[in-house]
C-alpha positions in Angstrom: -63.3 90.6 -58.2 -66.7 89.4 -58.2 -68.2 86.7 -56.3 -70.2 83.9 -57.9 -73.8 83.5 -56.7 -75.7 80.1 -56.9 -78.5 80.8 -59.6 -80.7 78.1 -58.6 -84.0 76.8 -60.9 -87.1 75.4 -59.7 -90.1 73.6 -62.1 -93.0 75.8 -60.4 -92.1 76.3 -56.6 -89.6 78.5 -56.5 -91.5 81.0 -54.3 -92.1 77.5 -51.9 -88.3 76.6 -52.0 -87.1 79.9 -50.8 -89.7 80.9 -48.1 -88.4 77.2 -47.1 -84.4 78.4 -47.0 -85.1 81.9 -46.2 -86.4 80.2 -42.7 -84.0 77.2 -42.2 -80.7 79.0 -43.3 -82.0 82.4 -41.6 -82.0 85.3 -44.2 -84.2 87.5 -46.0 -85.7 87.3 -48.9 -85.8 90.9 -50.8 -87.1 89.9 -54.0 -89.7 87.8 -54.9 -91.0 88.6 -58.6 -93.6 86.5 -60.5 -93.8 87.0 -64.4 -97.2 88.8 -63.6 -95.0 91.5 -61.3 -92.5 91.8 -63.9 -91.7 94.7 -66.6 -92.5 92.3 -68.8 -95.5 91.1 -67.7 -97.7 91.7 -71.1 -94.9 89.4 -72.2 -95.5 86.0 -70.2 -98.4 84.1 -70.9 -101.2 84.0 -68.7 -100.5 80.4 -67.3 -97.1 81.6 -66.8 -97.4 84.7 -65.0 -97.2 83.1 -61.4 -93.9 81.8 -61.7 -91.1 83.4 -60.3 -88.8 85.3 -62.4 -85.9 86.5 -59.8 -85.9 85.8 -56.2 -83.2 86.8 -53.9 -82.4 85.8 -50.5 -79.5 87.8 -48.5 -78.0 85.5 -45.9 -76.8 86.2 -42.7 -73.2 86.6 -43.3 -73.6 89.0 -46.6 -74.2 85.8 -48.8 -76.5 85.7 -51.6 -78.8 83.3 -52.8 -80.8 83.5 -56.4 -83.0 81.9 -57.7 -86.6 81.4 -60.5 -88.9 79.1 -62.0 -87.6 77.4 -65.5 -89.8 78.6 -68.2 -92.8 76.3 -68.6 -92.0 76.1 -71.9 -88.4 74.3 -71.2 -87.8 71.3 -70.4 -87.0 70.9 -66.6 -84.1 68.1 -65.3 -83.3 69.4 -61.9 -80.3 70.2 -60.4 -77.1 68.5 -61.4 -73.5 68.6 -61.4 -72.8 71.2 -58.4 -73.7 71.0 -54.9 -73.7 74.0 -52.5 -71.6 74.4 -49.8 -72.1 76.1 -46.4 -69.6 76.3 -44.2 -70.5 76.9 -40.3 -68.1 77.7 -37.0 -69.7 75.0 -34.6 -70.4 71.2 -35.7 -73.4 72.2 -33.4 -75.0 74.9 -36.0 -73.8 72.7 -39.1 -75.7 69.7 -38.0 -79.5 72.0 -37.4 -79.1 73.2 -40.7 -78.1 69.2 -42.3 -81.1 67.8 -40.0 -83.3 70.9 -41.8 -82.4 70.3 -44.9 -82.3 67.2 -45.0 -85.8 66.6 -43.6 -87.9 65.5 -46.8 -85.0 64.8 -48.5 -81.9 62.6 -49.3 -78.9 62.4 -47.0 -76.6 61.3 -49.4 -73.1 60.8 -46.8 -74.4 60.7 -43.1 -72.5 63.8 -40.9 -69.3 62.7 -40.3 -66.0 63.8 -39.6 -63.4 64.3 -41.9 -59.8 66.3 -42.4 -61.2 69.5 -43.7 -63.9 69.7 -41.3 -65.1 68.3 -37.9 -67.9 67.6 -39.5 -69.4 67.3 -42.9 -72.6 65.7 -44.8 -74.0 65.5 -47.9 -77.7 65.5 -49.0 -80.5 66.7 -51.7 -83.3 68.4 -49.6 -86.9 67.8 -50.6 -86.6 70.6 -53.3 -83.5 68.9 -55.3 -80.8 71.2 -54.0 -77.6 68.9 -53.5 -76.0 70.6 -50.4 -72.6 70.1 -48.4 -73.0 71.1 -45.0 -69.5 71.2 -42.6 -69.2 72.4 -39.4 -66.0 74.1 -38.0 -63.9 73.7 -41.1 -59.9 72.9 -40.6 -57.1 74.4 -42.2 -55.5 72.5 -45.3 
């Protein structure tokens, strides 16, 4: 069965936004590709080409992470209607990675605790990524 990876899409800084999670959530990024690196390169207009195309980042735990640039040519509205969840074995870990991504950004529900987790927060980080963060999630 496959798993669904988070396709994320940034207005120009893509290649910013994921140099910024491949250090605070500690992967690798294994693709970066600008139009100008692409196949299709003779394709993409020249005020174009710098913006990513595909960018992966592999997380620690086998996790995936993708992600481009909207076409300059689309309108761009951000992020909305889904947050992304990361789940983490110690309240401890889960609150670096909330204070991290939530530096520059907007804590939306402070770290708390709650009956699926020992702790849990909300927040948009300074890119416009709504994330859920819990730390040592509890059985339903």
């Amino acid at each position: 069965m496959p798993h669904p990876i988070a396709y994320l899409s940034f207005n120009g800084n893509c290649k910013e936004a994921m140099h910024y999670y491949e250090q605070v959530l500690g992967g690798k990024i294994t693709v970066m590709m600008s139009g100008a690196d692409s196949p299709m390169a003779a394709m993409i207009p020249a005020e174009s080409a710098h913006r990513i195309l595909h960018a992966r980042l592999e997380l620690p735990d086998g996790g995936l992470l993708f992600a481009g640039d909207c076409p300059q040519q689309m309108p761009y509205d951000g992020i909305k209607g889904v947050s992304f969840t990361l789940n983490y074995d110690t309240t401890e870990e889960a609150s670096k990675i909330f204070n991290a991504l939530a530096e520059g950004g907007q804590v939306t529900m402070p770290v708390q605790a709650a009956f699926w987790a020992k702790s849990w927060g909300m927040l948009v980080d300074k890119y416009g990524t709504p994330w859920i963060i819990n730390g040592e999630p509890q059985p339903l």
